[in-house]
C-alpha positions in Angstrom: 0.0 0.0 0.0 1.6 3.6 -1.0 1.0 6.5 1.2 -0.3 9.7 -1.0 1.2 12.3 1.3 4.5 10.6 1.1 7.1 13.9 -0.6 9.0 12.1 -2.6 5.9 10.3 -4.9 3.5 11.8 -7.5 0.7 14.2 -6.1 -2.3 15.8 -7.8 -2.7 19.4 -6.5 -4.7 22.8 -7.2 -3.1 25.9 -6.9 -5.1 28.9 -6.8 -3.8 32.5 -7.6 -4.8 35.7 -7.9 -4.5 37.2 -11.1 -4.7 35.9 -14.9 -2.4 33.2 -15.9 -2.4 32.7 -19.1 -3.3 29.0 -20.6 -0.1 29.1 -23.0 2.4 28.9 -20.1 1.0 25.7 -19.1 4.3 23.6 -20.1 6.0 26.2 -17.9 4.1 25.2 -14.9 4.9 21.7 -15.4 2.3 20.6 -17.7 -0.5 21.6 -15.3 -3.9 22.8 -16.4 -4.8 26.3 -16.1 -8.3 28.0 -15.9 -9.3 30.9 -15.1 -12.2 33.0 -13.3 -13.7 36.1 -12.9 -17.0 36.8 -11.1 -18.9 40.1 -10.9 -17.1 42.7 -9.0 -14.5 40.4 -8.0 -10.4 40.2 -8.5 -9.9 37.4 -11.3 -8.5 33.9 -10.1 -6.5 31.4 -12.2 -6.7 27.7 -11.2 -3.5 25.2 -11.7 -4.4 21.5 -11.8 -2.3 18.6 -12.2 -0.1 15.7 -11.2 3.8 17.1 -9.9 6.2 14.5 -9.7 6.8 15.0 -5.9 7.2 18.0 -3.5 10.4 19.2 -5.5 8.6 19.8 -8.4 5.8 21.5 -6.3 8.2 23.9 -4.8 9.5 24.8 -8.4 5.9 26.2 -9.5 5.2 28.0 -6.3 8.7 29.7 -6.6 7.7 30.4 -10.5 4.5 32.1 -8.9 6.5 33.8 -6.4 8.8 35.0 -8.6 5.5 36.6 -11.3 4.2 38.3 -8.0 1.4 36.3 -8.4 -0.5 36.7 -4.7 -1.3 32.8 -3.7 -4.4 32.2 -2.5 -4.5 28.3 -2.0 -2.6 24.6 -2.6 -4.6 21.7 -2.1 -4.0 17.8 -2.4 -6.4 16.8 -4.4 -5.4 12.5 -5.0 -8.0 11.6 -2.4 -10.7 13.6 -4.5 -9.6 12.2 -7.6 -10.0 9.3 -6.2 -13.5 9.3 -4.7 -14.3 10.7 -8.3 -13.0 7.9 -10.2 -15.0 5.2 -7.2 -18.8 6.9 -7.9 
């Protein structure tokens, strides 16, 4: 049995940030999945999904957000939601 929140195996997370981030600079971030939001009266929020090989590789797009003085707004670990998804 493998242990999801192990730091040195593959992890599924969502980032959240404020700002737009572009979809074209998905390879950049690692080949994660980016959308974007904007509701009424509201600052605009770009979502990053996707599977990082392990907490290196995590590290490396939150310093590549850090470093477009993107403001962070969340990271989640999302393999036990993918998860439940794929068993319903």
């Amino acid at each position: 049995m493998t242990n999801s929140n192990r730091p040195d195996e593959p992890s599924n997370y969502r980032i959240k940030v404020s700002g737009k981030v572009k979809q074209s600079w998905s390879e950049w971030f690692n080949g994660m999945a980016i959308e974007f939001e904007m509701a009424a009266g509201e600052n605009p929020v770009s979502t990053l999904t996707g599977l990082l090989a392990d907490q290196s590789a995590l590290f490396g797009v939150l310093n590549k957000i850090r470093n477009l003085g993107l403001k962070l707004l969340s990271v989640e670990q999302i393999n036990r939601e993918l998860k439940k998804e794929k068993d319903e």
